[in-house]
C-alpha positions as CSV (number, residue, x, y, z in Angstrom):
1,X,-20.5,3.9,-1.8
2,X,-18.1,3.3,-4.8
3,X,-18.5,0.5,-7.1
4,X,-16.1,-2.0,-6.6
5,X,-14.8,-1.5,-9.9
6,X,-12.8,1.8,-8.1
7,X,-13.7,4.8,-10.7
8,X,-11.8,7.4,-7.7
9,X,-11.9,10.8,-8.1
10,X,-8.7,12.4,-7.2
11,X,-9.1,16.0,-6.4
12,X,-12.2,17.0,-8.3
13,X,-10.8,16.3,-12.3
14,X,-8.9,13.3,-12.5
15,X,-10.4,10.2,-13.2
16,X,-8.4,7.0,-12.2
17,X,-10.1,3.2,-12.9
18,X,-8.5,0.1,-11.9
19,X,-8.2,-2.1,-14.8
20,X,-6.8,-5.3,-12.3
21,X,-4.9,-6.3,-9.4
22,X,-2.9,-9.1,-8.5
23,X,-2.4,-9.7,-4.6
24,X,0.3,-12.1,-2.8
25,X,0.8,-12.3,1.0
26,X,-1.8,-10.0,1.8
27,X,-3.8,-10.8,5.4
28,X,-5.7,-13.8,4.5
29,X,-5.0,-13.7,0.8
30,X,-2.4,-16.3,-0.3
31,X,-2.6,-15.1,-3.8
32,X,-5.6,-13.4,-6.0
33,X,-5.8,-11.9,-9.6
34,X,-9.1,-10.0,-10.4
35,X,-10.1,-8.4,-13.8
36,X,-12.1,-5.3,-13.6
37,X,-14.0,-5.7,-16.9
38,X,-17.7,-4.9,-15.9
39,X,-19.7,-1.6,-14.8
40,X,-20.2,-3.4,-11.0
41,X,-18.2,-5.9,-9.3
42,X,-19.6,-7.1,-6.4
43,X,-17.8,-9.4,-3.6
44,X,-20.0,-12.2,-2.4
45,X,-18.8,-14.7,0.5
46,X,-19.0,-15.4,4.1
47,X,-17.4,-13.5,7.2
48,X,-13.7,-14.5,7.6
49,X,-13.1,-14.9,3.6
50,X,-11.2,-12.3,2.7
51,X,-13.6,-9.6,1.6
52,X,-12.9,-6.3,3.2
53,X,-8.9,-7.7,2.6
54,X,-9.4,-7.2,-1.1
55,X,-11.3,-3.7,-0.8
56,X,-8.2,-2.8,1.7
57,X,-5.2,-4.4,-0.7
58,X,-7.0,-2.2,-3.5
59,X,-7.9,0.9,-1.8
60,X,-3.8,1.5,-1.1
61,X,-3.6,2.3,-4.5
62,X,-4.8,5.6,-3.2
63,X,-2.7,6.5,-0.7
64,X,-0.2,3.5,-0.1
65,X,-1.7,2.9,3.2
66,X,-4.3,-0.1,4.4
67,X,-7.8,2.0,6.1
68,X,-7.9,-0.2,8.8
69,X,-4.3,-0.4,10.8
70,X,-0.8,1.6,10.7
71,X,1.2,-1.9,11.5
72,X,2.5,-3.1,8.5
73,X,3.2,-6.7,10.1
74,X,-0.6,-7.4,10.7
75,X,-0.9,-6.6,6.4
76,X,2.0,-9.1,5.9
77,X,0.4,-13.2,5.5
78,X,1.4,-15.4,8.8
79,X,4.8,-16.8,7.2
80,X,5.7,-14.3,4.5
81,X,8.1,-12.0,4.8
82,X,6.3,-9.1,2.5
83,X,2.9,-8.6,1.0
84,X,2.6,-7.1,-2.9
85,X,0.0,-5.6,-4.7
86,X,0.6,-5.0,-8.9
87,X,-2.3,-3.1,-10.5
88,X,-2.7,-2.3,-13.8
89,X,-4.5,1.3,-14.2
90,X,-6.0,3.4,-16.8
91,X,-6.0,7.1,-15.5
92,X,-7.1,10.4,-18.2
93,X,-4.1,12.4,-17.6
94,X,-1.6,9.2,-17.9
95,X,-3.3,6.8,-19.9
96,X,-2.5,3.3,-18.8
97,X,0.3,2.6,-16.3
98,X,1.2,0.0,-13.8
99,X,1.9,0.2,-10.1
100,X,3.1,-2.0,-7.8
101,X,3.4,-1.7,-3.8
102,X,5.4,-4.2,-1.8
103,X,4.5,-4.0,1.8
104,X,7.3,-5.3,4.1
105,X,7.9,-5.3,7.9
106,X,9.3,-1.9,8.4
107,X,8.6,0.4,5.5
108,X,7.1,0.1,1.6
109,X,8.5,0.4,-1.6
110,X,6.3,1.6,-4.4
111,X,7.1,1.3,-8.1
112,X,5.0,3.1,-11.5
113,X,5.9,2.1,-14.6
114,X,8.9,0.3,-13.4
115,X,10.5,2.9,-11.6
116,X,10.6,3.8,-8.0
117,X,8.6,5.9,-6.5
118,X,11.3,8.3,-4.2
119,X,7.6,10.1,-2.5
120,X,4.2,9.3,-1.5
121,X,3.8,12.1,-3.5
122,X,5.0,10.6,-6.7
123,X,2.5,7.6,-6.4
């Protein structure tokens, strides 16, 4: 199991680490910002609270897609009309960047840097 503090191998070479996150409108989570400053984060907290949400908002950095459902409305909070992730990343080949993925009821847009991301691909 990966520490929570997301070192991901892509491919077998490239190093990516997730410096932070900030999550709005996503499930259960009204709002969150975490800091990725330590070796090991761990997430402590009883059923229902939001746990596996955060692993999930944070995992579609990797392939801008949540693990557990393809329905984009059930990712979306009860009376929002979008959910957004913004992560700040460092990665070897790219140095630091920022992402952000804004999850809506039919489709996502995806930006790096600023700029839109036309592909999966390009994320």
């Amino acid at each position: 199991m990966l520490p929570l503090w997301a070192e991901i191998r892509i491919w077998v070479t490239e190093t990516m680490k997730i410096r932070s996150v900030g999550i709005q409108n996503y499930r259960n989570i009204a709002f969150a910002r975490l800091e990725f400053d330590a070796n090991r984060v761990f997430f402590v907290g009883k059923n229902g609270q939001g746990k596996t949400n955060m692993l999930e908002a944070l995992a579609c950095i990797t392939s801008l897609r949540a693990f557990r459902t393809r329905e984009n409305k059930t990712l979306i909070g009860p009376t929002e009309a979008y959910s957004e992730m913004a992560y700040e990343v460092s990665h070897e080949d790219y140095d630091e960047l920022a992402a952000r993925i804004r999850i809506k009821q039919r489709g996502k847009e995806a930006w790096i840097d600023g700029e839109p991301a036309k592909r999966v691909s390009d994320f």
